[in-house]
C-alpha positions as CSV (number, residue, x, y, z in Angstrom):
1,X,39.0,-29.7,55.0
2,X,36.0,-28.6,52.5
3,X,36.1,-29.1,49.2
4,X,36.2,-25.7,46.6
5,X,36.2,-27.9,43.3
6,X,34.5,-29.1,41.4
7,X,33.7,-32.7,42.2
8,X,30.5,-32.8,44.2
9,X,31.7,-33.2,47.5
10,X,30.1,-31.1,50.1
11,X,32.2,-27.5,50.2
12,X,31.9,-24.3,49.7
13,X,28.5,-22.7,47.8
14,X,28.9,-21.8,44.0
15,X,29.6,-18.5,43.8
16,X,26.3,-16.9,41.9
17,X,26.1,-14.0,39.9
18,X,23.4,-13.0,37.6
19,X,25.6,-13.3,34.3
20,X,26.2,-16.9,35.7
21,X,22.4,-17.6,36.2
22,X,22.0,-16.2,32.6
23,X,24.8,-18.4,31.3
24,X,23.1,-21.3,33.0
25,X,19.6,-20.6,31.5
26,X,20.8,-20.6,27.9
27,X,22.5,-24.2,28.1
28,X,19.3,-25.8,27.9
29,X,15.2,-25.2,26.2
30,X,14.3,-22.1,27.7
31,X,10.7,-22.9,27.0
32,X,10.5,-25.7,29.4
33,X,13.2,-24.4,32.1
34,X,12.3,-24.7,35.6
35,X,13.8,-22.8,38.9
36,X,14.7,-26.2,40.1
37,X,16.4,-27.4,36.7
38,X,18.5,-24.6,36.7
39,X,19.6,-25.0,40.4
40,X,20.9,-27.9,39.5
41,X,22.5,-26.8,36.7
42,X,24.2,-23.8,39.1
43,X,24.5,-26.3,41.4
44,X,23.1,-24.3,44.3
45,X,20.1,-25.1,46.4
46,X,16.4,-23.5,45.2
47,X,16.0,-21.1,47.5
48,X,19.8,-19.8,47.4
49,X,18.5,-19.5,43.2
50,X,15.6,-17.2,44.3
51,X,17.5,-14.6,46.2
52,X,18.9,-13.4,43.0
53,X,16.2,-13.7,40.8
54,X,12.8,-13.5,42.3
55,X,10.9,-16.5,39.6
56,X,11.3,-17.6,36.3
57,X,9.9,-14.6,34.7
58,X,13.2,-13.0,36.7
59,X,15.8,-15.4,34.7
60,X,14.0,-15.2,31.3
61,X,14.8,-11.4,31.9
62,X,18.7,-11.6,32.6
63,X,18.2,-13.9,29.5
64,X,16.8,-11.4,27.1
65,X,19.7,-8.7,28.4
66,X,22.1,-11.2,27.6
67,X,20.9,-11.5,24.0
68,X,20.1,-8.1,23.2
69,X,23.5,-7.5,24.2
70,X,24.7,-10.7,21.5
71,X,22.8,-9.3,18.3
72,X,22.7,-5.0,19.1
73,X,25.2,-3.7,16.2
74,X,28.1,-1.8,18.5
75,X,28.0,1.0,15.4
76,X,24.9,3.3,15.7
77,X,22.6,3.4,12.0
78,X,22.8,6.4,9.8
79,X,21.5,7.4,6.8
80,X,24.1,5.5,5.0
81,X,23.9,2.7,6.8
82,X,20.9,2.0,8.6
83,X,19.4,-0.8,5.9
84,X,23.1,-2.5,6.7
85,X,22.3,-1.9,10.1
86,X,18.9,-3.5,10.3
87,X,20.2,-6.5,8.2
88,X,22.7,-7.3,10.4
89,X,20.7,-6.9,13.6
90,X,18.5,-9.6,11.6
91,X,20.7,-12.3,10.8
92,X,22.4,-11.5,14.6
93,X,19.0,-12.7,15.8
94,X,18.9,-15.4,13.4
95,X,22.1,-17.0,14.7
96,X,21.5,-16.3,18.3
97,X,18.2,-16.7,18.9
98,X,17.9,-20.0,16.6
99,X,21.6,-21.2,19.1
100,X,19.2,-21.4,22.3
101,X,16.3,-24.1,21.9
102,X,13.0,-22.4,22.6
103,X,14.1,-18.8,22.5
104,X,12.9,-17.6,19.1
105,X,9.1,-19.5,20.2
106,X,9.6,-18.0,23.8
107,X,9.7,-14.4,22.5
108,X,7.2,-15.1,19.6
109,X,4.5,-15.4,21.9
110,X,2.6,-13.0,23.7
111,X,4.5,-11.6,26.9
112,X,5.8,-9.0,29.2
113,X,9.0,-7.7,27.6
114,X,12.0,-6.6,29.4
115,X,11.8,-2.9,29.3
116,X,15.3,-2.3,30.2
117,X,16.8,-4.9,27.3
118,X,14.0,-5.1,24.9
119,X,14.0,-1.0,25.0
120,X,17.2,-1.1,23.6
121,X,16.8,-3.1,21.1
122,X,13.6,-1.2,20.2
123,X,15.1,2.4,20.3
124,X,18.2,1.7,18.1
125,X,16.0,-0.3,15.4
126,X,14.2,2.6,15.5
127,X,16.6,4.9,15.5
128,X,17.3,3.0,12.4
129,X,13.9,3.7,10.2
130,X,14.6,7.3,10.9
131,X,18.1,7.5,9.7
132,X,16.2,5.9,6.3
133,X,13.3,8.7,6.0
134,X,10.7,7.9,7.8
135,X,9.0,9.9,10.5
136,X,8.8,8.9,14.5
137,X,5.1,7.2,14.1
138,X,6.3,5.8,10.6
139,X,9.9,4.3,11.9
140,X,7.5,2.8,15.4
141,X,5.2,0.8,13.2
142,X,8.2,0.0,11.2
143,X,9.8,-1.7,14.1
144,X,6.5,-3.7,14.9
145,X,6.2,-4.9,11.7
146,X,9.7,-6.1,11.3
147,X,10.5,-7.2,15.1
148,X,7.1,-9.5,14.8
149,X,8.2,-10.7,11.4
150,X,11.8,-11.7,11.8
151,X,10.8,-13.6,15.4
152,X,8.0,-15.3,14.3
153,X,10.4,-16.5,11.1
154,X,12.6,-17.7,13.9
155,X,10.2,-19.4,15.7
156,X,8.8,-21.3,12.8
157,X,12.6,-22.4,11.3
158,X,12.7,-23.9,15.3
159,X,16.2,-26.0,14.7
160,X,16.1,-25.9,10.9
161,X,18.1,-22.5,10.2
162,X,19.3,-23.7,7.0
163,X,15.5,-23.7,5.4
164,X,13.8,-21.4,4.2
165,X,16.2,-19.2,3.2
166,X,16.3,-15.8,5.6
167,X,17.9,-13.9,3.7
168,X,15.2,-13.9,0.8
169,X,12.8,-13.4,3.8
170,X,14.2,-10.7,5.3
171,X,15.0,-8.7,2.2
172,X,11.3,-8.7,1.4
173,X,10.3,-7.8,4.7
174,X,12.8,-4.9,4.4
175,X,11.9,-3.9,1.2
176,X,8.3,-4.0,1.8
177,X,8.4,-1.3,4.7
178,X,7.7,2.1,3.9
179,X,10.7,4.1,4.6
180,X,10.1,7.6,3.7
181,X,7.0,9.4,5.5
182,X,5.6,11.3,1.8
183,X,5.6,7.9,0.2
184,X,2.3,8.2,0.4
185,X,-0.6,10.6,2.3
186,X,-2.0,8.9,5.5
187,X,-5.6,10.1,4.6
188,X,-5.7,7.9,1.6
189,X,-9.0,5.5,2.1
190,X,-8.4,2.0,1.1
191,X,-11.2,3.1,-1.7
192,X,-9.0,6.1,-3.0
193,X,-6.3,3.4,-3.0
194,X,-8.0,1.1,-5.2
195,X,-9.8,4.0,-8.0
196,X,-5.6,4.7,-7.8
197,X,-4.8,0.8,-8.9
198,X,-7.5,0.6,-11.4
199,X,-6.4,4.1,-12.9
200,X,-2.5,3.5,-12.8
201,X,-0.4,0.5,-11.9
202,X,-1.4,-2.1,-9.4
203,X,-0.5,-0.9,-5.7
204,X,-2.6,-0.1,-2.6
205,X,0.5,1.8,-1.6
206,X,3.1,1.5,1.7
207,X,0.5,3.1,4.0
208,X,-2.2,0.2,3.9
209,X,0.6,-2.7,3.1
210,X,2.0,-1.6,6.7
211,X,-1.4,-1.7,8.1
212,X,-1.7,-5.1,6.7
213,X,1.3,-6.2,7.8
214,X,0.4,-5.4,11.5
215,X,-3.1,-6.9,11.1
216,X,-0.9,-10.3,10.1
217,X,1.5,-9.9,13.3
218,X,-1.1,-8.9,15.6
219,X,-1.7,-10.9,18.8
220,X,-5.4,-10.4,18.1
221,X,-7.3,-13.3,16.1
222,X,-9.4,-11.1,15.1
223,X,-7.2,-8.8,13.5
224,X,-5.2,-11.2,12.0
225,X,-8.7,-12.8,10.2
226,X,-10.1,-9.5,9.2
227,X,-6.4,-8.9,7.3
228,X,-6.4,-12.2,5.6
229,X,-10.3,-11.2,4.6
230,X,-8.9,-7.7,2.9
231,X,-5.7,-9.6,1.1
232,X,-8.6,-11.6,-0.4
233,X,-10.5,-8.6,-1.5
234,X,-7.4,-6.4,-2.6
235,X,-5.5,-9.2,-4.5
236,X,-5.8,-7.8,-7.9
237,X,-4.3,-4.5,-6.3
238,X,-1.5,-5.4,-5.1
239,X,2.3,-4.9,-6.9
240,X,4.7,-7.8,-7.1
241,X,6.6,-6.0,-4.2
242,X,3.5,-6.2,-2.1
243,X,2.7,-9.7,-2.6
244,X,6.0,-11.1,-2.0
245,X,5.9,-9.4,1.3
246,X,2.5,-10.6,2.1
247,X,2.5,-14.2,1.0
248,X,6.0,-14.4,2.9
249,X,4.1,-12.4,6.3
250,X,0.9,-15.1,5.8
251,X,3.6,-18.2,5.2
252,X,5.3,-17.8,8.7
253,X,2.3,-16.7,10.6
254,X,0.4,-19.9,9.8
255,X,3.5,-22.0,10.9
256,X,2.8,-20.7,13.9
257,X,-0.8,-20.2,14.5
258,X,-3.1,-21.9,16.9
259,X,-6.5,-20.6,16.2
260,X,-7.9,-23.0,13.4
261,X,-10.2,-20.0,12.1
262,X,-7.1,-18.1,11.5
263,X,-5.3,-20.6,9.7
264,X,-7.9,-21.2,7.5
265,X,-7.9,-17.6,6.5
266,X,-4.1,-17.5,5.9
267,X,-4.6,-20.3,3.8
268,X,-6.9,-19.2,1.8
269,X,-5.2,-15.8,1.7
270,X,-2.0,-17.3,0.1
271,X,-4.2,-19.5,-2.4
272,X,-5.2,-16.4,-3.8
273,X,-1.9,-14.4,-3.7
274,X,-0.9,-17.6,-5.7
275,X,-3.3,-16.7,-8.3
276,X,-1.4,-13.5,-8.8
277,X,1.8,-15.3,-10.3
278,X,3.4,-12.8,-8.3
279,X,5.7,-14.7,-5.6
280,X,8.3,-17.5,-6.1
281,X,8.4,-20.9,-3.5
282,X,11.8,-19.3,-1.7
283,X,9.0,-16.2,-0.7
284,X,7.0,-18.6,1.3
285,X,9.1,-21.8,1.8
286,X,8.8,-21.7,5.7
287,X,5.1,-23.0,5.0
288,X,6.9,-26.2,4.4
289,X,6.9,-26.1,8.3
290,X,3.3,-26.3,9.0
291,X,2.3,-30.4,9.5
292,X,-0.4,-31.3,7.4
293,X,-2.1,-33.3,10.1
294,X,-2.5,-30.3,12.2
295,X,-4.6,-28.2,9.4
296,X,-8.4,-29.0,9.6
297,X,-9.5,-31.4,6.7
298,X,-11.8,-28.7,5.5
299,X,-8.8,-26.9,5.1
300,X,-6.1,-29.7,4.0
301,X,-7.2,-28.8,0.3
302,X,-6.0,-25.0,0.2
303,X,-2.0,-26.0,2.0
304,X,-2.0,-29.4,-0.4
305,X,-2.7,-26.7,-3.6
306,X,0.0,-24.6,-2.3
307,X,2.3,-27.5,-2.1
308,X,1.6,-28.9,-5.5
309,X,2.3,-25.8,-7.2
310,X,5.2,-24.7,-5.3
311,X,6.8,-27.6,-4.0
């Protein structure tokens, strides 16, 4: 008579489903899961795995539905509540995303999204900037600018959720992005913005801190250098808001970065934000993350100053 238990003996196939693959995936790393890891896990044969999902890229996104339908708010934002909205979509991430080893660094990194799950997500948080004021090109850049920066906190806090604290992170991020489109005039230069800094009080204004804020997410090296290279020349324009948001932007992009040029910049960037007096330890504790043997030792001198004088 064949077996339909569960105690190893030959029997019936495991019934498969794709919720059940899903399920499977997230009991483990993500980062390092194999097809023939999670077979096991299923307990089906490899090839019976691949005629519901056709390779990993396949389970990573049954995955990614799965937790876009975990941290997605079931009310939709409005103008009353879409800061509410957006914080708890946050801290929804947080606790998922940080639940799964690997996932936060998985999504962190540069790859084909999901369109079906990850569009979601990205049309109701953007959904949300609009409900707060700002236009449809306004609330997009919004979204890149906070999606980048609460994943690549995730990704830096790895399995230690409890430090930095999130919270103070992601209520600078919020408060940093512009949220109402006649905050300021797009066709403001970056030189009209500083003759306004040295004629009033210090700010380059929400326009360019957004742009910066891309430059520091972007998957380009390049970009993220030639933004560390303007924080360096604008630092005596910026506002305490601005600097809070920028040192904690710089802190969890060089937890994460791999190109040593880059890091060196960020560095440098936060030494002289630090000059400013303008940002407190919590704003860029997840620097504590970075090792100090993997930071050149041209370099060691601008994260040991940072540590000395915050830490």
């Amino acid at each position: 008579m064949n077996s339909t238990g569960g105690n190893g003996r030959p029997g019936r196939p495991a019934r498969l489903s794709r919720e059940r693959i899903a399920e499977a995936a997230l009991q483990g790393d993500v980062a390092t899961l194999t097809m023939r890891e999670l077979a096991t896990r299923l307990g089906v044969s490899h090839s019976s795995l691949y005629r519901w999902v056709p390779d990993r890229d396949g389970v990573l996104d049954l995955v990614s539905g799965v937790m876009v339908e975990r941290v997605l708010p079931e009310d939709e934002p409005d103008d009353e509540n879409w800061r509410d909205w957006l914080t708890r979509l946050a801290w929804a991430m947080h606790d998922e995303f940080l639940a799964v080893p690997g996932y936060a660094a998985h999504v962190a990194r540069p790859h084909r999204h999901h369109p079906e799950s990850f569009g979601r997500l990205h049309g109701r948080a953007v959904a949300a900037f609009r409900a707060g004021g700002a236009d449809a090109r306004q609330a997009e850049q919004n979204w890149t600018v906070f999606g980048h920066g609460v994943v690549r906190w995730l990704a830096a806090a790895g399995s230690h959720p409890a430090e930095p604290p999130f919270g103070r992170y992601l209520d600078t991020l919020l408060r940093g992005l512009p949220h109402h489109a006649e905050e300021r005039p797009p066709s403001l230069r970056p030189e009209a913005a500083a003759h306004t800094a040295a004629t009033a009080s210090p700010s380059i204004g929400d326009e360019h801190l957004l742009a910066l804020a891309r430059g520091l997410a972007s998957e380009s090296a390049k970009a993220r250098e030639r933004a560390c290279e303007t924080i360096c020349d604008w630092v005596r324009s910026f506002d305490r808001r601005e600097v809070r948001t920028l040192a904690s932007l710089l802190a969890s992009a060089a937890v994460l970065e791999q190109d040593a040029t880059c890091l060196e910049s960020e560095l440098n960037a936060l030494g002289e934000l630090s000059v400013t007096g303008l940002f407190d330890a919590a704003d860029i504790a997840t620097l504590r993350r970075l090792p100090r043997d993997s930071v050149r030792p041209a370099d060691v001198e601008h994260l040991d100053n940072l540590m000395e004088e915050y830490f």
